[in-house]
DRENTORKOL-3810 file (N, C-alpha, C; in nm, 4 decimals):
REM DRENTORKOL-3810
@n.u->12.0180; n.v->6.3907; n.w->10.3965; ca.u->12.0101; ca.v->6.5248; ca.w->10.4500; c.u->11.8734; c.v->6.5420; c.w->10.5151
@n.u->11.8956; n.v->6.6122; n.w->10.6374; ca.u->11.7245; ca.v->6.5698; ca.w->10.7580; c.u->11.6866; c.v->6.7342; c.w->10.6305
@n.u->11.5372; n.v->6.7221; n.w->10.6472; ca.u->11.4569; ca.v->6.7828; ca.w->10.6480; c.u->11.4936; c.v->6.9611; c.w->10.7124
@n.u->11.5686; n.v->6.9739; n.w->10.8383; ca.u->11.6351; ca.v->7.1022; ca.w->10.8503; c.u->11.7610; c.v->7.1520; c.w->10.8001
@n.u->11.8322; n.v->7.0338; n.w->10.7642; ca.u->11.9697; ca.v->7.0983; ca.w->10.7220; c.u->11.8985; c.v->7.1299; c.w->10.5675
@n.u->11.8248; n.v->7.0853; n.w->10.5160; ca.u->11.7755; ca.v->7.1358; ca.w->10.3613; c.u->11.6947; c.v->7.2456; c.w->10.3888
@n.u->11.6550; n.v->7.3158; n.w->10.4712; ca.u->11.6119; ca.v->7.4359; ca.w->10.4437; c.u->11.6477; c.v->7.5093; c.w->10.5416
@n.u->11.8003; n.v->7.4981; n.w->10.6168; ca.u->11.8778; ca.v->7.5764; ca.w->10.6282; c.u->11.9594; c.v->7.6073; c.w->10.4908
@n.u->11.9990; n.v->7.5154; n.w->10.4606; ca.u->12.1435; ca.v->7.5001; ca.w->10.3350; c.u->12.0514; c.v->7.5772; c.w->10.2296
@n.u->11.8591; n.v->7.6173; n.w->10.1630; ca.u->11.8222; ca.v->7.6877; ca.w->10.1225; c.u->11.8986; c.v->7.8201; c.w->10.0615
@n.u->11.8798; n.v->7.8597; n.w->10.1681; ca.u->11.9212; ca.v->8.0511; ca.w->10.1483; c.u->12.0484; c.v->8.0337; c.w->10.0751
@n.u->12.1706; n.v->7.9609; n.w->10.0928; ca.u->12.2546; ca.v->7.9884; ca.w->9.9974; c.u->12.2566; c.v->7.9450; c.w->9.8551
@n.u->12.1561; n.v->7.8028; n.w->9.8715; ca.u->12.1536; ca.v->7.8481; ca.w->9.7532; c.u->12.0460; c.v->7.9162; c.w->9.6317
@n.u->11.9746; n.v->7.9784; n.w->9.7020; ca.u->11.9062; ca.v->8.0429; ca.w->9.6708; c.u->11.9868; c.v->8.2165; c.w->9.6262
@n.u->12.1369; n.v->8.2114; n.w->9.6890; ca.u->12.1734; ca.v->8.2950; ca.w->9.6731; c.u->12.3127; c.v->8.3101; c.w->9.5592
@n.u->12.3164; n.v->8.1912; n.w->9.5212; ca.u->12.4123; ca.v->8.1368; ca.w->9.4353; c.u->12.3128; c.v->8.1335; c.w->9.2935
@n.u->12.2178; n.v->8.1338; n.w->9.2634; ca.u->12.1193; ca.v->8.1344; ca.w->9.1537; c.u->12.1114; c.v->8.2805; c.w->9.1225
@n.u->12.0940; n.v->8.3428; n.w->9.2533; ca.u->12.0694; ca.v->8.4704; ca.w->9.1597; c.u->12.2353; c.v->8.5524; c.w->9.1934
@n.u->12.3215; n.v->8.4620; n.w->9.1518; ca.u->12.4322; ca.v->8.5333; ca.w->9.2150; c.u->12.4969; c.v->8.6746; c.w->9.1104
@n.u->12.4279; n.v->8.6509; n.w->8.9560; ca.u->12.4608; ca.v->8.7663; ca.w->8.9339; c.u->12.3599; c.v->8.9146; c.w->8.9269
@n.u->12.4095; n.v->9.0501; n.w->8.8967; ca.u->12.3598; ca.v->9.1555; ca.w->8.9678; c.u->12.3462; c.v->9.2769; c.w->8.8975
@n.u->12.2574; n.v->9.3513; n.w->8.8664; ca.u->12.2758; ca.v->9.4464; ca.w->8.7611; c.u->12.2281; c.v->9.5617; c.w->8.8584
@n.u->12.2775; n.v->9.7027; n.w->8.8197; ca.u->12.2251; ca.v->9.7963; ca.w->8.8880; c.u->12.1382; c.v->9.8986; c.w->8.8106
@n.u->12.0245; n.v->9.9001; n.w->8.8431; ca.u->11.8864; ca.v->9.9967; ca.w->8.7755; c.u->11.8689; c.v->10.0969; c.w->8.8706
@n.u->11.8716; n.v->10.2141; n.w->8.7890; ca.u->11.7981; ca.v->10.3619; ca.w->8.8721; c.u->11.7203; c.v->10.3699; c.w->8.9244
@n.u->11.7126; n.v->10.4264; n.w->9.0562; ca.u->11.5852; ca.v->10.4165; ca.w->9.1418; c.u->11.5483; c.v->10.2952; c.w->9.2178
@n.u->11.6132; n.v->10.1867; n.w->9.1428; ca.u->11.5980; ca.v->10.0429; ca.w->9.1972; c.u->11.7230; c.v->9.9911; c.w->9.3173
@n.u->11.8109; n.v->10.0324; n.w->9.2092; ca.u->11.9246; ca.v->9.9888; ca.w->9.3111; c.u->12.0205; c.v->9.8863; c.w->9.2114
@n.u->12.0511; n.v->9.7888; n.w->9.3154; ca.u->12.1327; ca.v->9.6647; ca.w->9.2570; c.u->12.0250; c.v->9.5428; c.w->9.2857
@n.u->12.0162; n.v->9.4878; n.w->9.1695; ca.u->11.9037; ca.v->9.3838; ca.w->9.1302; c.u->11.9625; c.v->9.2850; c.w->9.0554
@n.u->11.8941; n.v->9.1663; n.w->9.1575; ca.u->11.9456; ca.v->9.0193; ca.w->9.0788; c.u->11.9129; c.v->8.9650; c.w->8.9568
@n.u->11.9611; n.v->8.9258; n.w->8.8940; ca.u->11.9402; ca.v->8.8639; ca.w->8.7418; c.u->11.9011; c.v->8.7658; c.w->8.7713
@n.u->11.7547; n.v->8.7270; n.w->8.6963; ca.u->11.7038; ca.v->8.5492; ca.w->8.7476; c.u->11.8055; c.v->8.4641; c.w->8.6210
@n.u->11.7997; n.v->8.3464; n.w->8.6370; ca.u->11.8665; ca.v->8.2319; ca.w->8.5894; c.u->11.7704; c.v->8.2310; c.w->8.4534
@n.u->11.8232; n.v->8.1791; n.w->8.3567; ca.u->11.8239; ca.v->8.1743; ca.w->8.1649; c.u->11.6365; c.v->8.1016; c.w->8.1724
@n.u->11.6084; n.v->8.0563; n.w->8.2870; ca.u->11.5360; ca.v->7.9604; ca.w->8.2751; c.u->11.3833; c.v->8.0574; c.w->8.3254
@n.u->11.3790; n.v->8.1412; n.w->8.3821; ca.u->11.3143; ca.v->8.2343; ca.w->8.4742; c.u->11.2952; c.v->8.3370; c.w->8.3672
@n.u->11.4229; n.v->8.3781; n.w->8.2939; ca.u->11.3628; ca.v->8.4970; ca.w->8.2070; c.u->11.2699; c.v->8.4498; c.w->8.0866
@n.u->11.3245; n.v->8.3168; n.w->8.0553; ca.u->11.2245; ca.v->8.2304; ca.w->7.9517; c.u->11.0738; c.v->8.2414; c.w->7.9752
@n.u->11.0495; n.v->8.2399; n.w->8.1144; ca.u->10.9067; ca.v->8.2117; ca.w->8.1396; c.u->10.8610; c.v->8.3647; c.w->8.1442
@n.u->10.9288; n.v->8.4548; n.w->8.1647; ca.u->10.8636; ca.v->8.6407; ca.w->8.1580; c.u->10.8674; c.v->8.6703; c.w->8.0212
@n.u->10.9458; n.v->8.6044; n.w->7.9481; ca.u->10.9274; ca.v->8.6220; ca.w->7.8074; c.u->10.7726; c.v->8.5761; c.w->7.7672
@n.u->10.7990; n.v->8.4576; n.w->7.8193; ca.u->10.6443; ca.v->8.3747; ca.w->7.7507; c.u->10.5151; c.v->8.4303; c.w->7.8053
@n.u->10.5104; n.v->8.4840; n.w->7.9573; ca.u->10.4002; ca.v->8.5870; ca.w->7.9752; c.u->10.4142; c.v->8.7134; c.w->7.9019
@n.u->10.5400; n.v->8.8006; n.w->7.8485; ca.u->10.5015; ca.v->8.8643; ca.w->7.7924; c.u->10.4285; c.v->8.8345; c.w->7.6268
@n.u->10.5010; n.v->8.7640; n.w->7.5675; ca.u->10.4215; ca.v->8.7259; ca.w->7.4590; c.u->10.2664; c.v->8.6754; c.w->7.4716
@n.u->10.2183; n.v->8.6332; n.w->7.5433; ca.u->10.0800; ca.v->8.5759; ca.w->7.5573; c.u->10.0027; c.v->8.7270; c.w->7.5543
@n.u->10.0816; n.v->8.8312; n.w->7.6440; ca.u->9.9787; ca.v->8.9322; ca.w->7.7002; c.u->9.9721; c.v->9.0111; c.w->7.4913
@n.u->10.0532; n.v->8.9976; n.w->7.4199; ca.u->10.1143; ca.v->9.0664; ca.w->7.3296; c.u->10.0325; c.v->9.0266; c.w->7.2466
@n.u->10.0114; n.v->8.8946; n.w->7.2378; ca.u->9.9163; ca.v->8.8712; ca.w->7.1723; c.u->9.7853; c.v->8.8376; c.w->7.2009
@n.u->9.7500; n.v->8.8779; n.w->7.3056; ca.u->9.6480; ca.v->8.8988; ca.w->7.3839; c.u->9.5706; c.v->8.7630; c.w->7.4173
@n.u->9.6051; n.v->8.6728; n.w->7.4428; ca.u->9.5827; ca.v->8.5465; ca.w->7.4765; c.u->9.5281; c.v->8.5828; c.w->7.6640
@n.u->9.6311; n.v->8.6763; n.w->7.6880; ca.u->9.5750; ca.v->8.6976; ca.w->7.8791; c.u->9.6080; c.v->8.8540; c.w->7.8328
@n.u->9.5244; n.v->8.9002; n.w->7.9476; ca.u->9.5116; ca.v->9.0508; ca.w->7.9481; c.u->9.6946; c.v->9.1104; c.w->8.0291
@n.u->9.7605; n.v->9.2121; n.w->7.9706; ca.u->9.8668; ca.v->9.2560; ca.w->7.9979; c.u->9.8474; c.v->9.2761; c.w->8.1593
@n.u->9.7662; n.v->9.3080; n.w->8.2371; ca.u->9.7600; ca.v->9.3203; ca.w->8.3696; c.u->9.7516; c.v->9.2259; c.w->8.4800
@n.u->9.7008; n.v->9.1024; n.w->8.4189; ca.u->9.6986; ca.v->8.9613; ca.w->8.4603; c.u->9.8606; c.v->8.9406; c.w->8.4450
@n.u->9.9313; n.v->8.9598; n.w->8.3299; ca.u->10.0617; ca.v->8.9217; ca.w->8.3065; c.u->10.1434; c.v->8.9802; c.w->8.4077
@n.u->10.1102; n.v->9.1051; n.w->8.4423; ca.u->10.1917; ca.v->9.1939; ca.w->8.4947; c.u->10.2149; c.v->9.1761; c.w->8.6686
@n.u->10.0774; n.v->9.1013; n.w->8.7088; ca.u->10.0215; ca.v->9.0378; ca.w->8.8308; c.u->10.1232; c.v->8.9244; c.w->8.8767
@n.u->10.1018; n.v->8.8164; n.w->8.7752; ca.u->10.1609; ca.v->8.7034; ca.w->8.7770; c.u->10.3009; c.v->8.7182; c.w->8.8155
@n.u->10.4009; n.v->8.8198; n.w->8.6776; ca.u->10.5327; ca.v->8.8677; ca.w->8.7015; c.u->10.5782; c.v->8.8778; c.w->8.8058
@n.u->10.5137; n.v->9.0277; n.w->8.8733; ca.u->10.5014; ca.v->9.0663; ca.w->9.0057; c.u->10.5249; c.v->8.9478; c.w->9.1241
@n.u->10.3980; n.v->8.9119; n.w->9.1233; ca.u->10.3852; ca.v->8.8097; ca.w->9.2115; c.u->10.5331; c.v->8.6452; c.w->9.2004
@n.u->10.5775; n.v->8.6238; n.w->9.1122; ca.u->10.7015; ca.v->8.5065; ca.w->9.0323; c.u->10.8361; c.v->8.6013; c.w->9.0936
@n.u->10.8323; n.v->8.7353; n.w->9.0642; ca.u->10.9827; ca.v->8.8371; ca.w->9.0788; c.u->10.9911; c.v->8.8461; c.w->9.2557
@n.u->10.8627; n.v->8.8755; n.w->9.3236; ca.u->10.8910; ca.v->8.8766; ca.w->9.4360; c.u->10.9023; c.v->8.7816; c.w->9.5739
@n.u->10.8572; n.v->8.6814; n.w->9.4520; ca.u->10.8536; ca.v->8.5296; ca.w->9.5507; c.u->10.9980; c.v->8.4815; c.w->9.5947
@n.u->11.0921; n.v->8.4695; n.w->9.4307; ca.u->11.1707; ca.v->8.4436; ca.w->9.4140; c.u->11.3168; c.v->8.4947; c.w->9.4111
@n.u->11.2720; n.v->8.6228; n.w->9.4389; ca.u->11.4080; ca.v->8.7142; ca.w->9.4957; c.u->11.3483; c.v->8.7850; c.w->9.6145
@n.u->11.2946; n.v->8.7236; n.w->9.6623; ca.u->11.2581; ca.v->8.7447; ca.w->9.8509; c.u->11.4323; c.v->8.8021; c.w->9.9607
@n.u->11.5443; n.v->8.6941; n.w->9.8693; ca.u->11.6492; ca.v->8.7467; ca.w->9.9533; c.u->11.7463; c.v->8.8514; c.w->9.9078
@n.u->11.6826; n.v->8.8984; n.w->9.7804; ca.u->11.7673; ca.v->9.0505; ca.w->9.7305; c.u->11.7306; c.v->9.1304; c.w->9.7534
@n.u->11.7438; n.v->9.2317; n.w->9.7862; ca.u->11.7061; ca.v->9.3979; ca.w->9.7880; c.u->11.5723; c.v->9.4349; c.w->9.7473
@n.u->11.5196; n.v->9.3644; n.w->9.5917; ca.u->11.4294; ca.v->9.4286; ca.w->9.5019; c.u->11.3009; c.v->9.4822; c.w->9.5860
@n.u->11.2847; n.v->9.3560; n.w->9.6788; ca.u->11.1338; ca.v->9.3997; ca.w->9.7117; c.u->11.1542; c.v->9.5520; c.w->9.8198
@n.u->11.2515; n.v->9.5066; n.w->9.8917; ca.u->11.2926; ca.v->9.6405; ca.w->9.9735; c.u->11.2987; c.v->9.8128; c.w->9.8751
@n.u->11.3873; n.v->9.7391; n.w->9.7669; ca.u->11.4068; ca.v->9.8939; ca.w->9.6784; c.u->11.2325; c.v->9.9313; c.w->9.6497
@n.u->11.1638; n.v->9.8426; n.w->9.6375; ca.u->10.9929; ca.v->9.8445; ca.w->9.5697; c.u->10.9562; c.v->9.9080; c.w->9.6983
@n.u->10.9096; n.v->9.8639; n.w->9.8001; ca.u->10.8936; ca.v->9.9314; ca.w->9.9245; c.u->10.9191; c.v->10.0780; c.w->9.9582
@n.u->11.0351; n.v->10.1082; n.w->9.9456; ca.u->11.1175; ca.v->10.2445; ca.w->9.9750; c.u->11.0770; c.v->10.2990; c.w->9.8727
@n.u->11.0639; n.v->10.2949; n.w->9.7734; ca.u->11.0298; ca.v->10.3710; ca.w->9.5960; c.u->10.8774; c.v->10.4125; c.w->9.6236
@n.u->10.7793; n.v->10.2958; n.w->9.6526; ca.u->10.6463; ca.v->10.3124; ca.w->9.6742; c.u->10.6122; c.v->10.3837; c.w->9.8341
@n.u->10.7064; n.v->10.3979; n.w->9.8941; ca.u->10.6650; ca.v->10.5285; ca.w->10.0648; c.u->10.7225; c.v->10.6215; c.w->9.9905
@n.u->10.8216; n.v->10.6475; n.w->9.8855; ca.u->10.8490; ca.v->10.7710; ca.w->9.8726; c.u->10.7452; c.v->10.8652; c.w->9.7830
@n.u->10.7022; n.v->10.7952; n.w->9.6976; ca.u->10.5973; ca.v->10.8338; ca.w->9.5876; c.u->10.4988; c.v->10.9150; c.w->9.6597
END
């Protein structure tokens, strides 16, 4: 597979990972990351919990991991629209 058909063929499956979908208030409809993704927000939250990293560093990191990686769902858009409306 050349080098473009793999990051064409990307986006789907990037869209098959987060293929399932929960809907939050104010948010909208938001993708569920994969068993493997929530493992690791677990483990920043526990570090911040037990204060190993400061909760705002954690919260940074999150941020920064949630919006990298669901770039092709809604979320960052619903974040956008939520934060002009405020």
């Amino acid at each position: 597979m050349s080098a473009l058909t793999r990051n064409l063929s990307g986006g789907h499956e990037t869209l098959r990972t987060y293929g399932r979908r929960v809907e939050i208030p104010m948010l909208g409809e938001v993708a569920v990351p994969p068993p493997d993704k929530v493992a690791y927000y677990a483990g920043l939250g526990v570090l911040a919990a037990l204060q190993v990293i400061e909760w705002p560093l954690a919260l940074v990191i999150t941020a920064g991991h949630v919006l990298a990686d669901q770039r092709m769902s809604g979320l960052v858009k619903g974040v956008g629209e939520a934060l002009e409306s405020a």
